[in-house]
N, C-alpha and C positions, 0 to 999 in steps of 0.2 A: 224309654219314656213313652206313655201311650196317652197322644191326644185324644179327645172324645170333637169329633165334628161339630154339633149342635150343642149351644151351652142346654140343660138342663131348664125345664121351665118351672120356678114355685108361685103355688098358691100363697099368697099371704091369709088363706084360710087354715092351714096347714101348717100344723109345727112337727120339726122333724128335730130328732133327738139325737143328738153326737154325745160320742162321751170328753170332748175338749176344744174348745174355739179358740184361738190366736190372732189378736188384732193388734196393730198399729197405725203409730203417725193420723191418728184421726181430725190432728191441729182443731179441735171445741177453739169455738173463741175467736176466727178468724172466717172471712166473706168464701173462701175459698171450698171451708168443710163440708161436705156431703152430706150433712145427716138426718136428712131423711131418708136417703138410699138406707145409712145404718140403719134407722131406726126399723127400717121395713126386713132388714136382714136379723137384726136381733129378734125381734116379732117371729119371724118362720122358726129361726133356730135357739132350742134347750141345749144346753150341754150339764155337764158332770161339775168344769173345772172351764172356766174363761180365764186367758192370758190376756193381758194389755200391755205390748210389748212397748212400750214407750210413746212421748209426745201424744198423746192422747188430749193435755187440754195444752195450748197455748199459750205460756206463763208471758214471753216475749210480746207477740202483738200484743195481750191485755196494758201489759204496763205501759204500750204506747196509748191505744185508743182503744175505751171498752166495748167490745159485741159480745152478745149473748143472747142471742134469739130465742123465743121458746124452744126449737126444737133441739139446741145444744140442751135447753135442759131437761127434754125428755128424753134424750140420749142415757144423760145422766141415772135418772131415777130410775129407767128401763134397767141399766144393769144393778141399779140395788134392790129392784125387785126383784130379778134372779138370785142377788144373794140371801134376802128374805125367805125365798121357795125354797133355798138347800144348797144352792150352786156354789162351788169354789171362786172366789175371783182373786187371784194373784198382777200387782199393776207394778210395773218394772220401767220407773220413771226415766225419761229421756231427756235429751239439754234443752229443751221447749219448754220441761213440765220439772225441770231439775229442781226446784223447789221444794217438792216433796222429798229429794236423795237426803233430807236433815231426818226424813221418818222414817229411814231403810229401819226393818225387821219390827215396826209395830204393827197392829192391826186395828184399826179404826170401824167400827160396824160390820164386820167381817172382811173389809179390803187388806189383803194381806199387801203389805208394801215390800219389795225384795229390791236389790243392785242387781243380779242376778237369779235365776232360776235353774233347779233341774228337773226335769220332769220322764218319768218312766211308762212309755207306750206300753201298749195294750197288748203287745206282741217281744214286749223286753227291751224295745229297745232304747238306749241312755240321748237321751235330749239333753242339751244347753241351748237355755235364752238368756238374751241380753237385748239392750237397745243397738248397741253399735257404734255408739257416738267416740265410745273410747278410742277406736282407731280410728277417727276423722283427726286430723292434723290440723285442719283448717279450725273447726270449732272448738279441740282444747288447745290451741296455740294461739289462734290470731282470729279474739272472737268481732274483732269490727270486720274483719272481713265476711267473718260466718253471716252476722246482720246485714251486712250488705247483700249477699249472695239471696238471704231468705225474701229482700226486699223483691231482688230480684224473680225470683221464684214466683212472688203471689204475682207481679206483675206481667208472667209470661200464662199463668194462668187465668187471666183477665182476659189476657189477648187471647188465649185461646177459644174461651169461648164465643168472642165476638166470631173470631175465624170459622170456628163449628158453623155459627148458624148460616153464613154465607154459603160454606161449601153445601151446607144441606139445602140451602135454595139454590143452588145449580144442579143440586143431584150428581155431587162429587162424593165419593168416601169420606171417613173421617180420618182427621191425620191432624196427627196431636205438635201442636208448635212448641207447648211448654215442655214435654218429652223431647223431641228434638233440640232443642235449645239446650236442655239439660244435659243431653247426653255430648254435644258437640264442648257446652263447657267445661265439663270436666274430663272430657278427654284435652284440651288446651292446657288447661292452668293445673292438673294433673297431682291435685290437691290429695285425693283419695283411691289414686292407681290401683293402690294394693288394699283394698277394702274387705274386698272378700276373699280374697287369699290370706288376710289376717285373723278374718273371724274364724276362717277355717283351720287355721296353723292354732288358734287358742281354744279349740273345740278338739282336736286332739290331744292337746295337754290335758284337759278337763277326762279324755277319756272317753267323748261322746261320738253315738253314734250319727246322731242330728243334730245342729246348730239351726236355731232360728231367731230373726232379729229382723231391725224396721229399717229406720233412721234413710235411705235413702230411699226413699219411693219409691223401690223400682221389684216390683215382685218377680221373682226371680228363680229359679232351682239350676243346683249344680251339683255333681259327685264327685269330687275327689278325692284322692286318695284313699277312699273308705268312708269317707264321712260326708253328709247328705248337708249340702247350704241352702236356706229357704230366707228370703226373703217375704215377707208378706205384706209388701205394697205399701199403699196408704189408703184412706178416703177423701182424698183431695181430687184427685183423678182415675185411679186406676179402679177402688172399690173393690179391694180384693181381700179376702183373707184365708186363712187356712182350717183347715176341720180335719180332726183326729175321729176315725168312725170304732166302734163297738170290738170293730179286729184290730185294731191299732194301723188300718191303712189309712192315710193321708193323702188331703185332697187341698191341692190350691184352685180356689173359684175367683170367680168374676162376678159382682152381684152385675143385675139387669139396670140398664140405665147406667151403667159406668162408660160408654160411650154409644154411639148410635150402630158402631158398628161392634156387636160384644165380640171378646176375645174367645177365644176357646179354652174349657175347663184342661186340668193338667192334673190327671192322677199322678202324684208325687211317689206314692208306693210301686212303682213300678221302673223308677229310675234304677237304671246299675250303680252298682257301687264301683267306684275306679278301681283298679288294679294298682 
């Protein structure tokens, strides 16, 4: 795996062309969403073929209390004006946006709606996507917990940004509490242990080489067993997504502004495959 030091700088003058984008977890719809970081990331980047790997609008909060700011819905029109230009957009609904799973395999103005996807890199090799929610336990079992847990969730993203702006007037790092939080809960209540050893174990029944999926916010790369596990983040916090280039290598980013202190870019084509 080979880190790059310094993330990468774009112009938002400058549109650079991939031949495939892969986003999730974008929650449209709720005080938490990012999107104008999106929108400033869509703006740079053309691709061939966008994935929306699930949770993209927020079916849940809406039906409590509606938000919808203008730029959820330039969000919106931004990607159908890619699909207008030429672009594929394939949107692989998640238990936020599960509403639309009553319109798996139609296509609506070009948004192709799928349960699943597979898709065939630029280099051969066999992709499966999914949202991931199917091996959450918590959310198809015991979904008043799953709402409590998401309550939980926006409310640690609250705090955290109050937390941000402190440590940055002391001239501390950034050090994310709703990530910390997150991670110490579900290592406690142990709801989703085997998360990615499941998507992973149902990515080689599929036969693929790569497995990509949302659902827990945590972008992520792993190799096991021969098969390549990618999370790609959210735009709640992390602001990440994945890009498929012209040779079929794959890149997980960090857009700018996903924290004060950015992570570092993670060429994903250069992971080994496990043994």
């Amino acid at each position: 795996m080979r880190f790059v030091d310094e993330p990468r700088l774009h112009s938002v003058k400058e549109t650079h062309r991939v031949r495939t984008i892969f986003i999730s977890d974008v929650h449209l719809g709720t005080r938490g969403c990012q999107a104008d970081a999106l929108l400033e990331f869509l703006k740079v980047y053309d691709a061939e073929t966008i994935f929306l790997v699930g949770d993209i609008v927020d079916g849940w909060r809406l039906k409590q209390s509606w938000y919808w700011p203008q730029a959820h819905n330039d969000v919106v029109q931004k990607l159908l004006r890619k699909v207008r230009k030429g672009a594929r957009l394939v949107f692989i609904p998640g238990n936020h946006d599960e509403c639309f799973r009553d319109y798996v395999g139609s296509n609506f103005g070009g948004v192709e709606i799928e349960e699943e996807a597979t898709h065939i890199c630029a280099d051969g090799r066999k992709m499966l996507l999914m949202h991931g929610d199917k091996f959450d336990t918590v959310v198809r079992n015991i979904r008043w917990l799953a709402l409590l847990g998401d309550w939980a969730y926006d409310f640690a993203i609250w705090l955290n940004g109050h937390i941000a702006r402190v440590r940055r007037h002391l001239g501390l790092p950034y050090w994310s509490f709703s990530q910390w939080s997150k991670d110490k809960v579900k290592r406690a209540v142990s709801f989703i242990v085997a998360f990615e050893d499941a998507v992973i174990a149902d990515a080689k029944k599929h036969g693929a080489d790569i497995v990509v999926c949302g659902h827990i916010h945590k972008p992520v790369v792993r190799a096991v067993d021969g098969v390549t596990y990618i999370n790609t983040g959210d735009w709640v916090e992390s602001c990440s997504a994945v890009l498929e280039h012209d040779d079929g290598r794959l890149e997980l980013i960090y857009w700018h502004e996903a924290a004060p202190a950015l992570q570092p870019q993670t060429d994903i084509s250069k992971v080994p495959q496990a043994a």
